[in-house]
C-alpha angles and dihedrals in degrees: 000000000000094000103054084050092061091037089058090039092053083048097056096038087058097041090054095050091050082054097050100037102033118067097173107112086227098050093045084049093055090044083048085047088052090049098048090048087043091052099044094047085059099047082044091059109092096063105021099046120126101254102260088209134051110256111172093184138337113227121201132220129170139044138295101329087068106026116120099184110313094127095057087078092053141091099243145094095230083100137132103178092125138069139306087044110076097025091121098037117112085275102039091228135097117278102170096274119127096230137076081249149338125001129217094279087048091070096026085067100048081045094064096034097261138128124255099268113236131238102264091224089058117114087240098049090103131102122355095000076078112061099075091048149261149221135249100183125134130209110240086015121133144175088270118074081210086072103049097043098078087057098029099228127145107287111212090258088059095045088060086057088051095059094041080063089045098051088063090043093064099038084065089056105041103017136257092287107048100040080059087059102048098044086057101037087046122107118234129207122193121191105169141119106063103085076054075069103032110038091030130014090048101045099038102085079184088056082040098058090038104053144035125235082243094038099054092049093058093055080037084058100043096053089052081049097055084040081059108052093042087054088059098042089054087056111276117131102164118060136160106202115203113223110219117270126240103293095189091058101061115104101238091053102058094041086050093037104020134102085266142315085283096066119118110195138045142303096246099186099066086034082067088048092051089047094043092058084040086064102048093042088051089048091036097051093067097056086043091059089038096059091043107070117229094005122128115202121189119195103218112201108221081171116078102040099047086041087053094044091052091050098039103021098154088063092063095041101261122130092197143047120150105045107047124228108259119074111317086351088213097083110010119121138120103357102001076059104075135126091267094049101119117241106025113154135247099221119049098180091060083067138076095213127024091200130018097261103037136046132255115260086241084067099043079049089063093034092051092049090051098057104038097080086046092050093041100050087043111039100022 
């Protein structure tokens, strides 16, 4: 980073002398030429940048907020192959993400010079397209396999299995040692947990009578807890753990739990359960990496930003935050988000969420810049 910082100063510096000392219009133009190419590749930086660290792979655990693609080759509806997601990804086409582009590991991944990982399901995740990563999350997917059964997406136990498989995949292709080294030199992101609140916990009255708010985060904690240490145990060292957003914020869950479909902020009382596993997650992450030699394990808040776009939205740009992008914008997600859906905007980045459950790319962008300082000064 430092360098290309000295490399555009010394461009400028010398830009600046030509203008001052050379009075010939060839020589200015080609001064002109030297400035352009300077700026651009600054602008250009964020995404086109030589990684400054070495990141072998990035490898890919949790639900919708960090599927690429894995629940088009499933039998589910809890899908988002079609348009208008995707209309503003590189392609400008859907690719599986629940997003009009790209998502947080997206970026993260440009960021460090490396390629979108595919979805490992998908036909072209063989060979060498192995050999930087995947991802093996599914949308609606959670910690508990009782989350993930209605839909019939990948549960997290099931994910573990995934990369097991991978692991021997990628052996074949590089060979036993330096699979080894790039499954312990990788980075790993998790993003998992909430859908075990929102597809489950709040809408199970017999979950509900059984368990405590309280009560149900702490099995919910023991059983990340048991993911985590599986996931060491299979190889990873480095991992960035996502804490869950503000639930009561999203759009779906305060027209289904909210006042009425009128209401404009947020469902507080699942936002304190969200914080309240946030907390213990946060406390609990230390003693994890403690007990698993050799491990370092970020917490990596997804809470305060996206609770602080939601409440101040114009500060960040954005024109709307309680209705999403794409048709009503208070329902609208998977199938009730097609190309037909009425209403649908024109701008996503002018919007908080692109469907009533996930966030715009405009908003993964913020939230990726945010954490890769973070990721980069802790895990690597």
């Amino acid at each position: 980073m430092r360098r290309r910082s000295e490399v555009q100063a010394a461009c400028v510096a010398w830009v600046a002398f030509k203008l001052s000392t050379l009075t010939m219009e060839l020589h200015k133009l080609a001064a002109l030429v030297l400035w352009l190419t300077c700026l651009i590749a600054w602008v250009q930086g964020f995404e086109a940048a030589a990684p400054a660290v070495n990141v072998p792979a990035i490898i890919l655990f949790g639900d919708s907020t960090v599927d690429v693609g894995n629940n088009n080759f499933l039998n589910t509806i809890a899908k988002s192959n079609f348009l208008p997601y995707g209309r503003d990804f590189d392609t400008k086409t859907p690719t599986g993400r629940f997003t009009d582009g790209r998502m947080v590991s997206d970026f993260m991944a440009s960021k460090l010079g490396l390629p979108m990982s595919l979805p490992y399901l998908h036909p072209n995740a063989t060979g060498q397209n192995l050999i930087y990563g995947t991802n093996f999350a599914s949308a609606a997917s959670g910690y508990l396999d009782t989350t993930s059964v209605f839909l019939n997406v990948i549960p997290a136990s099931r994910q573990l299995e995934m990369f097991d498989e991978y692991k021997i995949k990628l052996s074949k292709v590089v060979g036993p040692e330096k699979s080894s080294s790039i499954i312990s030199q990788a980075l790993y992101f998790v993003s998992s947990g909430s859908n075990d609140f929102i597809l489950n916990y709040f809408v199970n009255p017999a979950l509900q009578s059984s368990y405590s708010p309280t009560e149900f985060n702490a099995a919910l904690m023991s059983t990340q807890t048991e993911f985590v240490q599986k996931l060491y145990q299979a190889g990873a060292r480095k991992i960035g753990i996502f804490g869950f957003p503000p639930i009561g914020c999203i759009p779906a869950q305060i027209t289904l739990f909210g006042i009425d479909v009128n209401q404009k902020t947020c469902v507080e009382e699942q936002n304190a359960i969200a914080s309240a596993y946030n907390s213990d997650l946060a406390a609990a992450i230390p003693k994890w990496q403690s007990n698993l030699s050799g491990s370092l394990l970020l917490y990596l808040d997804a809470y305060s930003m996206l609770y602080d776009i939601f409440n101040n939205p114009t500060k960040y740009g954005y024109t709307e935050a309680r209705r999403a992008c794409c048709g009503e914008g208070l329902l609208s997600t998977a199938g009730f988000c097609n190309k037909d859906s009425v209403g649908t905007c024109t701008d996503a980045s002018k919007y908080v969420f692109f469907d009533s459950l996930h966030p715009t790319s405009s908003v993964y962008r913020l939230v990726a810049e945010a954490y890769h300082e973070k990721v980069i000064s802790y895990l690597l």
